[in-house]
Legacy VTK file of the C-alpha trace (Angstrom):
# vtk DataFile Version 3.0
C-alpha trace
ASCII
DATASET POLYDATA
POINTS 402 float
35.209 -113.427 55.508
33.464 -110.570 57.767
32.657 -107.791 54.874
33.858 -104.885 57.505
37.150 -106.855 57.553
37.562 -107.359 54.028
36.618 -103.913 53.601
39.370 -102.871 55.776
41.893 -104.907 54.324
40.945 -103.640 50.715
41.197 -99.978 51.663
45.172 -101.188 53.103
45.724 -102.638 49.572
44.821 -99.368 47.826
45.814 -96.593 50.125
48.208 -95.970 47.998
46.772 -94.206 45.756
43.717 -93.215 47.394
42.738 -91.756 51.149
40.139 -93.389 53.207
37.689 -91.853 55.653
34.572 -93.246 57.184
34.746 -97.001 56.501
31.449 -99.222 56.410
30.172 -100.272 59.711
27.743 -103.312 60.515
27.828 -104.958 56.596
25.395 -107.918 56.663
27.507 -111.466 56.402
25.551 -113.010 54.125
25.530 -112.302 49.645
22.489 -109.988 49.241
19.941 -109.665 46.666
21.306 -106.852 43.971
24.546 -104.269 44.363
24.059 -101.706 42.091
27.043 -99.121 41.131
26.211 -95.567 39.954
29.119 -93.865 38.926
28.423 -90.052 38.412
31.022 -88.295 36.804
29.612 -84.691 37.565
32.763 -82.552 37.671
30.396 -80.733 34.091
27.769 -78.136 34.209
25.259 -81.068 34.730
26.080 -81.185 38.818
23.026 -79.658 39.249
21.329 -82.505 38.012
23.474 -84.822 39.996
22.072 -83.048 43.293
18.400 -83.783 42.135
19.232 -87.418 41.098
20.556 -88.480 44.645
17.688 -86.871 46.372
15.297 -88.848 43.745
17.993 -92.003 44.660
17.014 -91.591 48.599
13.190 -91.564 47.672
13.323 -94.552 45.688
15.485 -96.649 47.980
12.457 -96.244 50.178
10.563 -98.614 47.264
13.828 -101.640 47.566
13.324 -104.215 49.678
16.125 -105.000 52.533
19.031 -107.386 51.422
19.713 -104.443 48.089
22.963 -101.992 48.476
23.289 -99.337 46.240
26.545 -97.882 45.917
27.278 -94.262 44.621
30.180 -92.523 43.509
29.840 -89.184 43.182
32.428 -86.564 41.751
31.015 -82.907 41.399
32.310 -79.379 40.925
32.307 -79.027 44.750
33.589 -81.603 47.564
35.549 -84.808 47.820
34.776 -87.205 45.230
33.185 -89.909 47.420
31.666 -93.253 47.399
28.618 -94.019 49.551
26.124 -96.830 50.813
22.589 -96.175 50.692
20.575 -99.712 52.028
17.453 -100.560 54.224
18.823 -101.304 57.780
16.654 -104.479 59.694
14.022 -101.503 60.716
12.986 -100.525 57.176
14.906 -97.746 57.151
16.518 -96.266 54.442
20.593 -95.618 55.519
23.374 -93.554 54.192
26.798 -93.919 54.825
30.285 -92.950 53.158
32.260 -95.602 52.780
35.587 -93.861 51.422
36.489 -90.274 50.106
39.401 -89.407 47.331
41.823 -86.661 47.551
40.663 -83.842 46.087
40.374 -84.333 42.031
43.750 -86.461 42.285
42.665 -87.741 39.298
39.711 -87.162 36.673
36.724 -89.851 37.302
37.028 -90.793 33.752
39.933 -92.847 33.530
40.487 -96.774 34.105
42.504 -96.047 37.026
39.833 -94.481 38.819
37.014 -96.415 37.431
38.287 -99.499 38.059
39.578 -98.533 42.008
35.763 -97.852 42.436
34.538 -100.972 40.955
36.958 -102.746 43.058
35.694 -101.003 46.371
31.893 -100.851 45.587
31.517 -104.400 43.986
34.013 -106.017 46.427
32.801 -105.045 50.119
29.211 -105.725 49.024
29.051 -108.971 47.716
25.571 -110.141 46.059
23.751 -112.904 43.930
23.960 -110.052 40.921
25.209 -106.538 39.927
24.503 -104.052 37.955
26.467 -100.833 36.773
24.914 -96.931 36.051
27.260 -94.607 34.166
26.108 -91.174 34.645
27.246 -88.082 33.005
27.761 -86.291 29.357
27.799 -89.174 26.803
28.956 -89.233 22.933
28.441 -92.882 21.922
32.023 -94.542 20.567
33.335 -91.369 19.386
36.751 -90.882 20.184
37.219 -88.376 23.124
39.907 -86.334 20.997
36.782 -85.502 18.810
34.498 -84.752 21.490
33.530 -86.582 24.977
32.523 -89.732 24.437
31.754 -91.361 27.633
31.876 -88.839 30.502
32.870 -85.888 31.002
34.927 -84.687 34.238
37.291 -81.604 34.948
37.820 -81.420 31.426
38.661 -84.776 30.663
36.691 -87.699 28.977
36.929 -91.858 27.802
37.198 -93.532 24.776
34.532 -96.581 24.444
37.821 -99.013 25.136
38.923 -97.717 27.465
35.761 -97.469 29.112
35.674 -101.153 28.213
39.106 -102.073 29.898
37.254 -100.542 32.990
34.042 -102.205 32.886
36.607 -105.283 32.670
37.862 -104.912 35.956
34.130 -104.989 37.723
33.665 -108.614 36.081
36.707 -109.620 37.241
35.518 -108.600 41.021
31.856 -109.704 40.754
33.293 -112.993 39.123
30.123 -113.167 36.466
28.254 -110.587 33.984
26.561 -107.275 35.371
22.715 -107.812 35.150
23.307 -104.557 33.014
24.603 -101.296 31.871
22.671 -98.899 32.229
23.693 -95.093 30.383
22.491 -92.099 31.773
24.154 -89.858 29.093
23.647 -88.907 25.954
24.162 -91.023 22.762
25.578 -94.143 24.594
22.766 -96.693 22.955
24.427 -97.492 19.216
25.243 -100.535 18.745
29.123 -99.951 18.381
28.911 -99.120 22.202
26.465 -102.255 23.230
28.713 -104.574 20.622
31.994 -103.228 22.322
30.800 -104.491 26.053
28.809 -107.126 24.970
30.820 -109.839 27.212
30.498 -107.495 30.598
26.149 -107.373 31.120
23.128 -109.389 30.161
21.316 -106.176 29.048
22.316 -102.459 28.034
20.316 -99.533 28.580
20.458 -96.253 27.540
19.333 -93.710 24.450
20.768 -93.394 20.822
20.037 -89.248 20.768
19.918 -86.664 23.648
18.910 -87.371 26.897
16.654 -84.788 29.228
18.560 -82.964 31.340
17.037 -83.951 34.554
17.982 -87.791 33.940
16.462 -90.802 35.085
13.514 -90.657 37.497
15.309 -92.776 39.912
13.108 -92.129 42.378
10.583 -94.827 40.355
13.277 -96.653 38.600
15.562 -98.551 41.743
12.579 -100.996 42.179
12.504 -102.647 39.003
16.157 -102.664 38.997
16.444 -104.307 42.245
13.564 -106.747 41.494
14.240 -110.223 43.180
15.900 -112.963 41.254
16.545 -110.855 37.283
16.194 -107.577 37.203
13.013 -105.871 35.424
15.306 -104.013 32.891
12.225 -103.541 30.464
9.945 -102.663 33.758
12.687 -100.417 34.269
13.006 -98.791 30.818
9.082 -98.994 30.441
8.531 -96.371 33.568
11.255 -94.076 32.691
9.021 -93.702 29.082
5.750 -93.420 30.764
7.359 -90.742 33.211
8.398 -88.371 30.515
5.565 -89.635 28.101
3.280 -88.154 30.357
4.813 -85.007 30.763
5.436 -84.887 26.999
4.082 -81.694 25.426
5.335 -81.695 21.626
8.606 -79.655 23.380
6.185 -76.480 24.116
6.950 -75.077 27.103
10.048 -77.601 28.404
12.412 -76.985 30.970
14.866 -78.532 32.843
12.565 -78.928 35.296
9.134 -79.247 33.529
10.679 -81.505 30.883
8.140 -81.768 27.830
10.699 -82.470 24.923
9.846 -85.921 24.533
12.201 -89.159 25.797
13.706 -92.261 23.902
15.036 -95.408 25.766
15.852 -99.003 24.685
17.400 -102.344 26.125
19.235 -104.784 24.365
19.843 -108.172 24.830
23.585 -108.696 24.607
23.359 -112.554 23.636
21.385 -111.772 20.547
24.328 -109.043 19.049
26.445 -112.073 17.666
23.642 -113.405 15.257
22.665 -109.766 14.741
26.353 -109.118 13.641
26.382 -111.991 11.187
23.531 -111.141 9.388
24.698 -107.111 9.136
27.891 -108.758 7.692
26.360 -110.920 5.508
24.510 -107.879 3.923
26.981 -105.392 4.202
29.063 -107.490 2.121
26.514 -107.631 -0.306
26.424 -103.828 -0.628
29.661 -103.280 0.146
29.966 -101.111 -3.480
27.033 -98.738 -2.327
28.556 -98.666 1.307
32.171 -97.280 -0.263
30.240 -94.414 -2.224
27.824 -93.474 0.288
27.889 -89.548 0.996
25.836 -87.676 3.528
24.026 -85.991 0.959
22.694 -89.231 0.054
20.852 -89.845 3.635
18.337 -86.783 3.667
15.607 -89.339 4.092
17.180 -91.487 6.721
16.415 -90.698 10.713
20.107 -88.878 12.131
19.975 -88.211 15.488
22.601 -85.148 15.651
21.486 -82.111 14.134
23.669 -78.843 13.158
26.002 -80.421 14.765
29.394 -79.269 14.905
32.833 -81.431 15.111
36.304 -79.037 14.607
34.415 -77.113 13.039
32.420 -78.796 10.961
28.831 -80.543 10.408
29.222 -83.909 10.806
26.602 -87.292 11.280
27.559 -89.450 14.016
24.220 -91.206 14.511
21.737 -92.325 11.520
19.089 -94.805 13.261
20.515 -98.208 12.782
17.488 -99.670 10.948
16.588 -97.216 9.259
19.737 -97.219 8.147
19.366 -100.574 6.771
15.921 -100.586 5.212
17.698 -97.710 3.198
20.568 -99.909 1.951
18.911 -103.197 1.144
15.803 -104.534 -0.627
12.420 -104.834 1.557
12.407 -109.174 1.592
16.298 -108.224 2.755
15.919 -106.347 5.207
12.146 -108.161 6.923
14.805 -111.402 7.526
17.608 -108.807 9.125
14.879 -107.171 11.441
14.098 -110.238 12.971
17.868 -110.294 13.897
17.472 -106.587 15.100
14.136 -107.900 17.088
15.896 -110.431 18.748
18.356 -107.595 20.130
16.247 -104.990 21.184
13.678 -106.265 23.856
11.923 -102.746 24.343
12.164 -99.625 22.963
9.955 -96.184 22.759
10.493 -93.059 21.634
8.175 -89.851 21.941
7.385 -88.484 18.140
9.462 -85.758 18.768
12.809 -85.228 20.866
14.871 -82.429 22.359
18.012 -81.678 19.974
19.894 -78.936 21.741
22.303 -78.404 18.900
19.382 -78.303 16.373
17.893 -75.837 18.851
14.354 -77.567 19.589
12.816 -80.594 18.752
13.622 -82.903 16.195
11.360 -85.671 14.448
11.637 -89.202 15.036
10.166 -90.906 12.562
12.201 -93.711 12.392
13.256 -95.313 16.114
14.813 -98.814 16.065
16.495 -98.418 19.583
20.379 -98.149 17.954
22.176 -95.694 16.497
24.799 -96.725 14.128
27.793 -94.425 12.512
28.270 -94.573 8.648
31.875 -94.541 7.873
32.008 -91.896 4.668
34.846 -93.213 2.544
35.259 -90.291 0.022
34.636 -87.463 2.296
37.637 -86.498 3.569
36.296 -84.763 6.620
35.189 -88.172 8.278
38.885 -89.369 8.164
39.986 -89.418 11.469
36.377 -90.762 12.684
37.086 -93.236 10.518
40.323 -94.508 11.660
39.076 -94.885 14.949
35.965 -96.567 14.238
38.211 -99.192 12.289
39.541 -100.088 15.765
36.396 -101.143 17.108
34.933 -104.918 17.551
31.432 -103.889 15.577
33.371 -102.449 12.276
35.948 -105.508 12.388
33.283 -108.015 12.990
30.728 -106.502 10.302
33.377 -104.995 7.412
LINES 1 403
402 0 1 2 3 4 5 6 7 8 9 10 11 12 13 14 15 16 17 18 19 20 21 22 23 24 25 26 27 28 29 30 31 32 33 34 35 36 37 38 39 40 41 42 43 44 45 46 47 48 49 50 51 52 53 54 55 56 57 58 59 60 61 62 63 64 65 66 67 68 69 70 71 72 73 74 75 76 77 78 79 80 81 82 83 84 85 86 87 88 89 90 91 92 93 94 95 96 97 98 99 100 101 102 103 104 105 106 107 108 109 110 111 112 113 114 115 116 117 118 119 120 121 122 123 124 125 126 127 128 129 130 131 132 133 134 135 136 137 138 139 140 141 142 143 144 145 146 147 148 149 150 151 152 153 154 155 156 157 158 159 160 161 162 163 164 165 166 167 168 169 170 171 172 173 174 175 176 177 178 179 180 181 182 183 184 185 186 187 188 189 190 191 192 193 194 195 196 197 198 199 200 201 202 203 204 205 206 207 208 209 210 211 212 213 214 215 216 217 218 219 220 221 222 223 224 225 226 227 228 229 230 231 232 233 234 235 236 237 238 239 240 241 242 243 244 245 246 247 248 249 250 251 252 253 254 255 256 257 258 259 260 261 262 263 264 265 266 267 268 269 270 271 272 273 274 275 276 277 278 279 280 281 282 283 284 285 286 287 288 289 290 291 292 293 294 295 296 297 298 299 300 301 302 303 304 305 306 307 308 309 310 311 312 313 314 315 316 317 318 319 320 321 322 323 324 325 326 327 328 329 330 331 332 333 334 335 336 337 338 339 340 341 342 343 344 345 346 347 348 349 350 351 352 353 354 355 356 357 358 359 360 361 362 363 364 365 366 367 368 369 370 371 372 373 374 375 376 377 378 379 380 381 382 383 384 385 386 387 388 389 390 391 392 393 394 395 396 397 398 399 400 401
């Protein structure tokens, strides 16, 4: 079918609930390359950041070859939220053009309605050999959202991890196969409840299991290994967002949100190795699943935590405790060498600077312990952890490991 016609036919089915302006012109026929989805939900104090991540997006379409799409939706303090088309017309030139435009804020960009309405839109007029999703915007790993944000944060409003997970659901079910990846561009989003939760939706997840810098991904040298023919380079990816910051990295003296020299950590998992790495967590959780019932966060002064002074309703509470560290802690060494190989198998790349930017601690923080995962500790006896812990019961990692 002629995409301009589906297009047109898919905007009837949904006008419902949505307003279109501007429709796609002159869509090549034939499956491309790579369609990549950022979804920036920027209605937050980081909109400024937004701005200076689509201008970096425009440079480094410039480095894509023709046959690529990259599709953004874009909700910020100010404007329509809107979904565009940036691509390389037969010239070599880079284009832009909006392909549709919501009411104003009908609805927050973090629900499933809304996420999955853009999904349908950007994944199904721009059919390609493979796909891959960026979620941009404030990030809180698989907390639950009455806690805090968890994924996104937009007029106010956030997503749980399932929910965000129902969503994600409905871009596989338009692409018809996995996302290449997932890539976060928010805070927290790499522990390995989150990557376990949508491991059935991408071949790889990227993202960080601490802060983020404010100025976010250098996408202006990141959309070329992510729209490499055939795979995408995820590590190539993941490797030159590191080396970007790295070598700006100045022990945190002196950073900025726009001289950022508080340090960077990244990591991409392989979602096909999280089954075996599940088993083998269960097999020695069960083992030490006495010491795991009295654990209290007293106990963990010498494990890596990634969320300092920290403050949930009102009080201090750890979310993120580096995953293997976590585990060297709790088992014997010949234990924990077979479990890492598990853990290996997972985590294709991942780098951290010694020191990162903690802005609840206030500065920098050491990392001296970086496996690329967080994990959350479920505190039986302290009663404070309670309704953390009732939520994290719900989740596929805690019913597949405890």
């Amino acid at each position: 079918m002629n995409r301009f016609l589906f297009y047109s036919l898919l905007g009837g089915m949904l006008a419902g609930a949505t307003a279109c302006s501007n429709e796609q012109e002159n869509v090549p026929e034939e499956a491309d390359n790579r369609t990549i989805l950022v979804y920036m939900a920027a209605q937050n104090g980081l909109d400024w950041a937004a701005e200076d991540d689509l201008a970096e997006m425009r440079e480094g379409m410039k480095q894509v070859a023709a046959g690529n799409h990259l599709v953004v939706y874009y909700d910020s303090n100010d404007g329509l939220p809107s979904l565009f088309h940036l691509y390389k017309d037969r010239t070599g030139n880079v284009r832009e053009e909006v392909l549709y435009e919501y009411p104003e804020q009908d609805a927050a960009s973090v629900t499933v309605g809304r996420m999955s309405d853009v999904f349908t839109r950007a994944y199904g007029v721009f059919p390609a050999e493979s796909y891959g999703l960026i979620l941009w915007s404030h990030g809180d790993g698989w907390l639950p959202a009455t806690s805090t944000r968890s994924f996104g944060l937009d007029g106010g409003e956030a997503m749980d991890i399932p929910e965000l997970e129902e969503a994600v659901q409905s871009a596989v079910a338009v692409t018809s196969s996995r996302l290449d990846f997932i890539y976060f561009d928010a805070c927290f989003m790499q522990s390995v409840e989150v990557a376990y939760q949508l491991r059935d939706y991408a071949d790889y997840i990227i993202g960080c299991p601490l802060e983020t810098p404010s100025p976010g991904s250098p996408y202006d040298a990141v959309l070329a290994p992510l729209f490499a023919e055939g795979e995408a380079d995820v590590v190539g990816m993941a490797r030159t967002y590191f080396e970007t910051y790295d070598a700006l990295y100045n022990g945190g003296i002196g950073g900025s949100n726009t001289h950022w020299t508080s340090g960077v950590a990244i990591s991409v998992v392989q979602t096909d190795a999280l089954e075996p790495l599940a088993t083998e967590t269960r097999t020695l959780y069960a083992r030490y699943a006495d010491s795991l019932e009295e654990l209290v966060p007293d106990d963990f002064w010498q494990v890596q935590r990634f969320d300092y002074n920290r403050r949930y309703n009102g009080s201090y509470l750890h979310a993120y405790y580096d995953f293997g560290d976590f585990v060297e802690y709790l088992v014997s060494d010949e234990e924990y060498v077979t479990w890492q190989s598990y853990l290996d198998a997972a985590i294709v790349y991942a780098q951290s600077t010694p020191t990162c930017y903690s802005a609840y601690y206030g500065g920098n923080i050491d990392i001296d312990a970086f496996s690329g995962f967080s994990t959350y500790v479920p505190f039986r006896t302290d009663t404070r952890y309670a309704a953390w812990n009732a939520f994290y019961e719900t989740l596929d990692w805690y019913q597949a490991i405890y």
